[in-house]
C-alpha positions as CSV (number, residue, x, y, z in Angstrom):
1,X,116.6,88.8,115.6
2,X,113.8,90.1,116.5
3,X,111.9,93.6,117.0
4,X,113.8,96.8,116.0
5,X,114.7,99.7,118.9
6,X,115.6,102.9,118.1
7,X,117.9,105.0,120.9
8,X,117.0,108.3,120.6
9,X,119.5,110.3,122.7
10,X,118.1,113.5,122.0
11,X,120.4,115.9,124.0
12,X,121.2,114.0,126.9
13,X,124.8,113.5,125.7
14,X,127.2,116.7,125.2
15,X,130.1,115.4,125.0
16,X,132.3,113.2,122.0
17,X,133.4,111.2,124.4
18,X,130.4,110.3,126.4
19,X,129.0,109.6,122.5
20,X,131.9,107.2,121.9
21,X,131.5,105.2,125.1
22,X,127.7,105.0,125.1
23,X,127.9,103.8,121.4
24,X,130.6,101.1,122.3
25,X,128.5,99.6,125.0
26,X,125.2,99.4,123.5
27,X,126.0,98.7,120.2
28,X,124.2,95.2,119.2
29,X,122.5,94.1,116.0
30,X,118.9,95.2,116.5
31,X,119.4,98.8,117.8
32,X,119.8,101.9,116.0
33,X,121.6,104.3,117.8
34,X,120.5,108.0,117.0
35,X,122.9,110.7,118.7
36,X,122.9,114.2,118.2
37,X,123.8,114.6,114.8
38,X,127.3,116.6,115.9
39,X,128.6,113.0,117.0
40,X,127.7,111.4,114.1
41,X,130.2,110.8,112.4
42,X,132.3,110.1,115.9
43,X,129.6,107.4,116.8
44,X,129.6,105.4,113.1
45,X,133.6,105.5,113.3
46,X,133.1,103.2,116.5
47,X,130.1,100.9,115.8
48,X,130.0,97.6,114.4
49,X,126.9,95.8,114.8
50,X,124.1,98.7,115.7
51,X,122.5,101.4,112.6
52,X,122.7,104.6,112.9
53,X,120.3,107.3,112.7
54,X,119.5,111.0,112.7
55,X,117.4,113.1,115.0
56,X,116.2,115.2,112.6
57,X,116.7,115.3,108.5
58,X,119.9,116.5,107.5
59,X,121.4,116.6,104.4
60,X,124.6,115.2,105.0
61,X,122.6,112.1,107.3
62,X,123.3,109.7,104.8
63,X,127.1,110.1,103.6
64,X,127.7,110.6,108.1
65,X,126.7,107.3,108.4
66,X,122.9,107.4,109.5
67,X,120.4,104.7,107.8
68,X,116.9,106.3,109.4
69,X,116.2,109.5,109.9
70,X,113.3,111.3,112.7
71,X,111.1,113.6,111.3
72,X,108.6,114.9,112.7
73,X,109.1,113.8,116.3
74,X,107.4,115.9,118.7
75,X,110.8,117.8,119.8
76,X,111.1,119.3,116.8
77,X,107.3,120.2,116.6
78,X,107.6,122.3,119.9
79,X,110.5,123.8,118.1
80,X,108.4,124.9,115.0
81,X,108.4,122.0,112.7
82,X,105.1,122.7,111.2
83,X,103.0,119.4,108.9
84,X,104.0,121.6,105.9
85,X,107.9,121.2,107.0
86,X,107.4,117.4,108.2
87,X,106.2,116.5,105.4
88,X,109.4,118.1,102.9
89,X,111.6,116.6,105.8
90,X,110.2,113.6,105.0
91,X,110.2,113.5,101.2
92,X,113.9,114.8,101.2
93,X,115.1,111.7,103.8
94,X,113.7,109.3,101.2
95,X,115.2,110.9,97.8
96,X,118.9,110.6,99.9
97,X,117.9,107.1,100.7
98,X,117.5,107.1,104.1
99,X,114.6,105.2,105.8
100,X,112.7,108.0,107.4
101,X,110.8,107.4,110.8
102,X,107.6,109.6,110.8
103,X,106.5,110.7,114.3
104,X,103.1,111.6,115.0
105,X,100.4,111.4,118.0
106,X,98.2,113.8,119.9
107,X,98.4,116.2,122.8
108,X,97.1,115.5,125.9
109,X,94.2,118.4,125.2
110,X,93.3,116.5,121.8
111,X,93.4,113.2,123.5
112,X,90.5,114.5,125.9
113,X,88.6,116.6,123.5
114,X,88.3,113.5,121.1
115,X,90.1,114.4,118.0
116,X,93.0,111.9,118.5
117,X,92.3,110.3,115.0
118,X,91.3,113.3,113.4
119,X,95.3,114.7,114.5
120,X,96.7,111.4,113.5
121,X,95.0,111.3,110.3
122,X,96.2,114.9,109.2
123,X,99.7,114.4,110.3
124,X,99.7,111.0,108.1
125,X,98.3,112.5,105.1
126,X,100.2,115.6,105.4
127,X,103.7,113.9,106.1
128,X,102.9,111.9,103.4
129,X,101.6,114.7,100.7
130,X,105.1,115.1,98.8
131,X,106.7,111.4,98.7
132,X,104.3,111.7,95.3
133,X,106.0,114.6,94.0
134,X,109.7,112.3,94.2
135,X,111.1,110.7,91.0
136,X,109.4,107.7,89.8
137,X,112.2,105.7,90.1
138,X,111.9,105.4,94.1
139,X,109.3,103.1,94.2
140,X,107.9,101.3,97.3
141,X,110.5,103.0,100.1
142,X,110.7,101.2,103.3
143,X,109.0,104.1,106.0
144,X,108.4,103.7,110.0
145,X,105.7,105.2,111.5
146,X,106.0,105.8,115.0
147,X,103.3,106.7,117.4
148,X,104.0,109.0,120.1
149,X,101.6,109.9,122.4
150,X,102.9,113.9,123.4
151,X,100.7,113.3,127.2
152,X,103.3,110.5,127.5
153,X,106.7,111.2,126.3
154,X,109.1,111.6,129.6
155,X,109.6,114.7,130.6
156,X,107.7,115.8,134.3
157,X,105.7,113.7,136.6
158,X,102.7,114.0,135.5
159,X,103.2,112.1,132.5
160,X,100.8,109.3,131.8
161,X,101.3,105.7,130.9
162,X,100.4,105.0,127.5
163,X,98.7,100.9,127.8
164,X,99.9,98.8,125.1
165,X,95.7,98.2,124.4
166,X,95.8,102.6,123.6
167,X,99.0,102.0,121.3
168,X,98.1,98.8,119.6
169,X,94.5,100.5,118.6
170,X,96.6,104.3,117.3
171,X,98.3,102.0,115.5
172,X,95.8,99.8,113.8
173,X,94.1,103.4,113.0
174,X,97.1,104.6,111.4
175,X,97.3,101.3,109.5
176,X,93.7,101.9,107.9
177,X,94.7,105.4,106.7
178,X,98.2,104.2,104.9
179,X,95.6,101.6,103.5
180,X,92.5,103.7,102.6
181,X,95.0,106.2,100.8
182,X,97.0,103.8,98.7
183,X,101.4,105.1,99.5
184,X,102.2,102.4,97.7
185,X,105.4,101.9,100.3
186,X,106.4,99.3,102.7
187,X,105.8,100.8,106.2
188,X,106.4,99.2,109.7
189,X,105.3,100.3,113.3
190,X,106.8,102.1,116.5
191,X,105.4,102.8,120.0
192,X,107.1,105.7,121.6
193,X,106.4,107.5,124.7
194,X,108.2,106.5,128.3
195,X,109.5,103.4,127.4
196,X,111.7,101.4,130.7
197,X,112.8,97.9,130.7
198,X,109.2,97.4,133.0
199,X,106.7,98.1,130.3
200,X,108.8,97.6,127.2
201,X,107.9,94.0,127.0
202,X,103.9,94.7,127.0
203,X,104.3,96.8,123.7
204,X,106.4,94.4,121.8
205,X,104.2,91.6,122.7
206,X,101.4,93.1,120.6
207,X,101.9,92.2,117.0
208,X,101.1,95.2,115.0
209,X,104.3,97.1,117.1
210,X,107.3,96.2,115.3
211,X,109.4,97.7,117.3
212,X,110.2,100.7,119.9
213,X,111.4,104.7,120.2
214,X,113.4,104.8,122.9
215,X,114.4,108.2,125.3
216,X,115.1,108.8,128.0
217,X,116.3,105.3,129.3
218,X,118.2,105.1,126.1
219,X,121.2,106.5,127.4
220,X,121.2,104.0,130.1
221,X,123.0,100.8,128.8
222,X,122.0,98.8,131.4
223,X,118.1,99.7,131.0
224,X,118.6,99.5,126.7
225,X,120.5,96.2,127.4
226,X,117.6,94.9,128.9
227,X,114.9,96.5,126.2
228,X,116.9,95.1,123.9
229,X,116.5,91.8,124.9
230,X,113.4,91.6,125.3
231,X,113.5,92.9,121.4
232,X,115.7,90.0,120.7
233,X,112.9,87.5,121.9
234,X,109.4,89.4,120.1
């Protein structure tokens, strides 16, 4: 198998029975499906081959059936989620065991007044600032960083494409500060941010993106099928 793709359905499904019939027909090894956290437990009752995650921490994530938890994500900053709460979010989704997916990237004002790393450094050293204060018997726990630009996440058609060149450098950047401050974990790498079937291919063809954030097209099985696949051959 190859690169990982995380389906984040955010609220696009309201129902348990849309939930149960998305999950059965895109559920493949290679995806984690991440519905709203009310049809959890519906959702890991049905799958077989797919992981599950979380939207957002919860404390009750792990024993519902989720593996990898968002925190973070830009959603739940609009929503008040300061770095202070990101980063206890975090800390908590690694004591329950869960493999927590740290979202950051910059707004579309911080992209164009220049501070892009100087957002993505604070959001990675803050997110980061309690894993130390965890027992020292979790040692080296598997994280994801994902990088979502907020100027390109779906949402109204003035969104900007994100190039695969622009995610593969945020990336590398966000490598040097894991690096230059010494975690001491095991961390792989998402690109987020209007991901379709057209451009998925160009960010999973860079070798430093191990894998994708999914939205809006995630509830589309047809469009994830094919996202999927070309997952299946990175």
């Amino acid at each position: 198998m190859g690169k990982i793709i995380f389906a984040n359905w955010k609220k696009r499904v309201t129902t348990e029975a849309e939930a149960v019939e998305l999950a059965r027909g895109t559920d493949a090894k290679g995806l984690v499906l991440v519905p709203p956290h009310v049809f959890l437990r519906e959702v890991a009752a049905v799958v077989k081959h797919a992981e599950l995650g979380v939207q957002d921490y919860a404390p009750d994530a792990f024993v519902s059936g989720a593996r990898y938890a968002l925190v973070g994500h830009a959603d739940r900053r609009v929503a008040g989620d300061t770095d202070s709460i990101v980063a206890e979010k975090f800390a908590l989704a690694v004591r329950d065991g869960l493999v927590p997916v740290l979202c950051v990237g910059e707004s579309r004002s911080e992209r164009d007044s220049g501070v892009t790393n100087s957002v993505l450094k604070r959001q990675i050293v803050s997110g980061f600032s309690r894993l130390m204060n965890l027992e020292s018997r979790i040692l080296n726990p598997l994280v994801y960083i994902a990088y979502e630009p907020v100027w390109a996440i779906s949402g109204g058609a003035d969104v900007e494409q994100c190039s695969s060149e622009i995610a593969t450098q945020r990336i590398a950047y966000i490598k040097e500060q894991l690096l230059h401050w010494g975690y001491g974990i095991t961390a792989k790498y998402l690109y987020g941010g209007s991901v379709t079937s057209k451009n998925a291919a160009e960010y999973l063809h860079s070798k430093d993106i191990d894998g994708l954030l999914v939205g809006a097209v995630s509830v589309i099985p047809k469009e994830l099928k094919k996202i999927w696949h070309s997952a299946s051959k990175s």
